[in-house]
LUMTIKE-661414 format. One record per residue (C-alpha): residue in one letter; x negated, z negated, y. Coordinates in steps of 0.5 Angstrom, whole numbers, padded with zeros to 4 digits, always signed. Each point is the difference from the previous one (the first is absolute). Layout:
// LUMTIKE-661414
AXZY ...
//
This chain:
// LUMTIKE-661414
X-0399-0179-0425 X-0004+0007-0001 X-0005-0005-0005 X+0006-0002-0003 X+0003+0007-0002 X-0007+0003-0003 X+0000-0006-0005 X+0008+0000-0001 X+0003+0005+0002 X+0006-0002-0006 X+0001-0005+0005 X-0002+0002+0007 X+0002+0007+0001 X+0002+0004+0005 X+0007+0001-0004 X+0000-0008-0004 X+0005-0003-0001 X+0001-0007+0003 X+0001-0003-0007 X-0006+0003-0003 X-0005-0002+0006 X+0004-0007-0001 X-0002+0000-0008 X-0007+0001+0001 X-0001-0005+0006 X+0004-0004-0005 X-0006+0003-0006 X-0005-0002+0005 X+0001-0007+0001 X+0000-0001-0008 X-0007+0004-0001 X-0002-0006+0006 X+0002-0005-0004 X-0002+0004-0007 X-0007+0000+0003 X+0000-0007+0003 X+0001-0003-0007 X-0004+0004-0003 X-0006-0002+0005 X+0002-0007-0002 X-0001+0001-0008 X-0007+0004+0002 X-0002-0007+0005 X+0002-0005-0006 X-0002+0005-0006 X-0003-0004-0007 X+0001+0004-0005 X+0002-0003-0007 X-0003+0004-0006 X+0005-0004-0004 X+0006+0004+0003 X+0002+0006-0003 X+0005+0006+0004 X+0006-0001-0003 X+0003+0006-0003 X+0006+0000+0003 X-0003+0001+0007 X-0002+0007-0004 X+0007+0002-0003 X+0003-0002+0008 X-0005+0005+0003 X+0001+0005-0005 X+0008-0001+0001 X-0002+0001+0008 X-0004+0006+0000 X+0004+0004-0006 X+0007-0001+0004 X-0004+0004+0006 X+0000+0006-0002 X+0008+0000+0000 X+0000-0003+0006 X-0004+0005+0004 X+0004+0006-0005 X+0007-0003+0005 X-0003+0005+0005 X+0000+0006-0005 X+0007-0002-0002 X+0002-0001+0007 X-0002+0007+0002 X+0003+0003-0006 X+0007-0003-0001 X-0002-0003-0007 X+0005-0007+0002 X+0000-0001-0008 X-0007+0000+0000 X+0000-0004+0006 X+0003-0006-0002 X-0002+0000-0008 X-0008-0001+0005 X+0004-0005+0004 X+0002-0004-0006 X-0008+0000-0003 X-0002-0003+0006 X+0004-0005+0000 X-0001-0002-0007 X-0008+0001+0001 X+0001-0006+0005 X+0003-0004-0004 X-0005+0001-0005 X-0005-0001+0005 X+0002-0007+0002 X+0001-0001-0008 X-0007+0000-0001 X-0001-0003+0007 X+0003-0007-0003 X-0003+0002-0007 X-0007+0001+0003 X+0001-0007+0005 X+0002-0005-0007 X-0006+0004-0003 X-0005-0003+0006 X+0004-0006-0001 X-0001-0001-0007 X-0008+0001+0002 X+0000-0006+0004 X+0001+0004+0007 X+0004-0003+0003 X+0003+0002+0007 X-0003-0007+0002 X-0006+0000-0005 X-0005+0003+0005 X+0001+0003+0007 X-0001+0007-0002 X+0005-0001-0005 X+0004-0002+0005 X-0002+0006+0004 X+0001+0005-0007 X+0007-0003+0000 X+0002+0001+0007 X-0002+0007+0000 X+0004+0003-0006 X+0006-0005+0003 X-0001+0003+0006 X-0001+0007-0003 X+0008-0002-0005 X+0003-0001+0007 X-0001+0007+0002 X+0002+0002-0007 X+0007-0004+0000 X+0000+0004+0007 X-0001+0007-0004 X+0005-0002-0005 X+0005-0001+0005 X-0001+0007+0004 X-0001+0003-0007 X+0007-0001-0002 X+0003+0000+0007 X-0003+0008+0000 X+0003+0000-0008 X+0007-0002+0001 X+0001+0004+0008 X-0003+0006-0004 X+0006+0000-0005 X+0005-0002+0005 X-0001+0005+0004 X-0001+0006-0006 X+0007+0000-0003 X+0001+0008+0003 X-0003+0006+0001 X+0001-0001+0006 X-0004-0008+0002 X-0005+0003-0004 X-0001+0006+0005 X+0001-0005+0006 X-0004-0006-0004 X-0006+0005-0001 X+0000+0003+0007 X+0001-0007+0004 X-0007-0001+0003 X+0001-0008+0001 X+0001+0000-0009 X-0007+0004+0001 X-0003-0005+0004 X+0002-0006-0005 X-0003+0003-0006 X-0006+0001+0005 X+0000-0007+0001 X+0001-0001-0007 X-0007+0004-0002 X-0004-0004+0004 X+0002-0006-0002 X-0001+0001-0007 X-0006+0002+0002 X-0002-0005+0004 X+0002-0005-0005 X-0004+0005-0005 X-0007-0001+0003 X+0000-0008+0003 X+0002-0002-0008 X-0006+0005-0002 X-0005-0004+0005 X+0004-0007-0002 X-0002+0002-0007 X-0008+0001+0001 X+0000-0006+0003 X+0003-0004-0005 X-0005+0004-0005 X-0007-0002+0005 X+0003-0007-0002 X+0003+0000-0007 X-0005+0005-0003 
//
């Protein structure tokens, strides 16, 4: 368990809280399963000089790490009460991951329209399956992303929710667990992304 705390200390801490070492036992589970596939398509790689990297899996990657910056901000704008500020950076998540999964059905058409069908090739099959699986996480996000929105603005009305909203550690923790998440989900796509580029490139 010491091992653990060293590498995650977000989860594993001497004051973690459940939920957070839930979600990155959870994370831990997926990047296996990440890694598997990603095994999987390196053992039946065939590059295919004929295939080009869809533009729109650029534009989703972009949408992905533009938002970042304003998810990471949701501490800053914890600490300081700035609650407007807060959900206006809530709500451009949310609109980023739903341009993120545009561009994801976008750059999956453009792959097919190539020929490259989730049955065409098995490393096809394999690319198919790791940005599915990686959507999956994205449609998780969605969710959590607007269960945070929608609470902040319940529990925001008065002066005084704020003062108790932006004290509550259990609200703290949650956003903690919201960073991470988008973080994690920020870096498997960047990996599934190079992947893509070994073979479509």
């Amino acid at each position: 368990m010491k091992c653990l705390q060293r590498l995650l200390p977000f989860a594993f801490g001497d004051y973690s809280h459940p939920f957070k070492t839930v979600l990155a036992f959870g994370l831990m589970a997926s990047a296996i399963s990440f890694v598997a596939l990603g095994s999987l398509y390196f053992f039946y790689q065939n590059h295919n000089a004929n295939l080009k990297l869809p533009n729109a899996f650029i534009y989703s990657t972009i949408s992905i790490t533009a938002a970042t910056h304003f998810v990471l901000n949701t501490r800053n704008n914890l600490e300081d009460s700035a609650i407007s500020t807060l959900q206006r950076n809530l709500l451009i998540s949310l609109f980023m991951l739903f341009v993120f999964c545009t561009f994801q059905w976008i750059g999956w058409h453009s792959l097919a329209n190539q020929n490259a069908g989730f049955t065409s090739a098995p490393s096809n099959s394999i690319v198919y399956l790791l940005s599915g699986l990686h959507l999956l996480h994205v449609f998780a996000m969605i969710i959590y992303n607007l269960h945070l929105y929608v609470n902040c603005k319940k529990e925001t009305r008065t002066e005084v929710k704020i003062l108790v909203y932006i004290t509550e550690p259990y609200i703290k923790i949650k956003f903690q667990m919201f960073r991470f998440f988008w973080v994690f989900l920020e870096i498997v796509w960047l990996l599934i992304l190079g992947i893509m580029a070994l073979k479509l490139l």
